[in-house]
C-alpha positions in Angstrom: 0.0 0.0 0.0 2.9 2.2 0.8 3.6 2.2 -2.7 0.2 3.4 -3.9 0.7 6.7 -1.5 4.4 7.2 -3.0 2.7 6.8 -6.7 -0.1 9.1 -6.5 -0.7 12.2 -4.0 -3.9 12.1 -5.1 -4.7 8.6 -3.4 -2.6 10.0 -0.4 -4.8 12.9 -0.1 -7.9 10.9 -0.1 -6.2 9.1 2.3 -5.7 11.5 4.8 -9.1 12.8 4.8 -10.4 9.3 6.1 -10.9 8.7 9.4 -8.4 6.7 11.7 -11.2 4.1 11.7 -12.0 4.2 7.7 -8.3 3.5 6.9 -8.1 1.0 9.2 -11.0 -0.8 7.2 -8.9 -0.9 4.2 -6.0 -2.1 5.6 -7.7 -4.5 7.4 -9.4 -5.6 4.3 -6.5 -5.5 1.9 -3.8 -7.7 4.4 -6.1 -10.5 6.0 -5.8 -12.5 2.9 -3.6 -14.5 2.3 -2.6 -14.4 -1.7 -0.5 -11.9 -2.8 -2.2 -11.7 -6.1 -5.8 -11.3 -4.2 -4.0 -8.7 -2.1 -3.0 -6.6 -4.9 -6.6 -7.3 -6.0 -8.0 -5.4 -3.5 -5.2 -2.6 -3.2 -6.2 -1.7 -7.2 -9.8 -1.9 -5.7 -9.5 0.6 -3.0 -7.8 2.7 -5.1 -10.5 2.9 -7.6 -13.0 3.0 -4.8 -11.2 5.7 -3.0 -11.5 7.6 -6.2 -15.1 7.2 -6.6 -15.6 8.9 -2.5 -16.2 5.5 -1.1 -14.7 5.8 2.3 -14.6 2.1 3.7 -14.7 -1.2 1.9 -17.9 -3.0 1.2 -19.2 -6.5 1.8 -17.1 -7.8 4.7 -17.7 -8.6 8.1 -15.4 -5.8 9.3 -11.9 -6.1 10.9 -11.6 -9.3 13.3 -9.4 -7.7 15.9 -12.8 -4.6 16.6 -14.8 -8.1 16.5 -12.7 -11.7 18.5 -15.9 -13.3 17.9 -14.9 -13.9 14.5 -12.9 -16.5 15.9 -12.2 -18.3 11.6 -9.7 -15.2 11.2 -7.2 -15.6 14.3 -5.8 -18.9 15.1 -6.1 -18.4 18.7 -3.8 -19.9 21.1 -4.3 -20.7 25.1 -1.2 -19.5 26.1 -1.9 -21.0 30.0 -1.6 -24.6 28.5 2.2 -24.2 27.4 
């Protein structure tokens, strides 16, 4: 992503204008998976999307760590029975 800032001040200004929480979204969004091709997937996505005003990304359950419920995206471990 840090490479999408350095490309285009644009982007970077857009950026800045989102909220601590909204840029959190995306980076959420765009580093959980686990592909590097699907991650670069959705860093062309939020760029376009960021371009068209949209402020967080769409269809997803949200970032895990605001929601430990969401047990499927951590792989939790007891650390009491080392």
């Amino acid at each position: 992503m840090l490479r999408v800032f350095e490309e285009s001040e644009d982007i970077l200004k857009i950026w800045n204008e989102l909220t601590p929480i909204q840029r959190n979204e995306w980076i959420c969004w765009t580093t959980i998976v686990k592909k590097q091709e699907t991650r670069e997937k959705h860093i062309q996505r939020m760029i376009e999307e960021l371009k068209e005003g949209v402020k967080q990304p769409c269809c997803w359950p949200g970032c895990p760590h605001r929601h430990p419920e969401r047990k499927t995206y951590f792989n939790f471990k007891n650390l009491n029975e080392e």
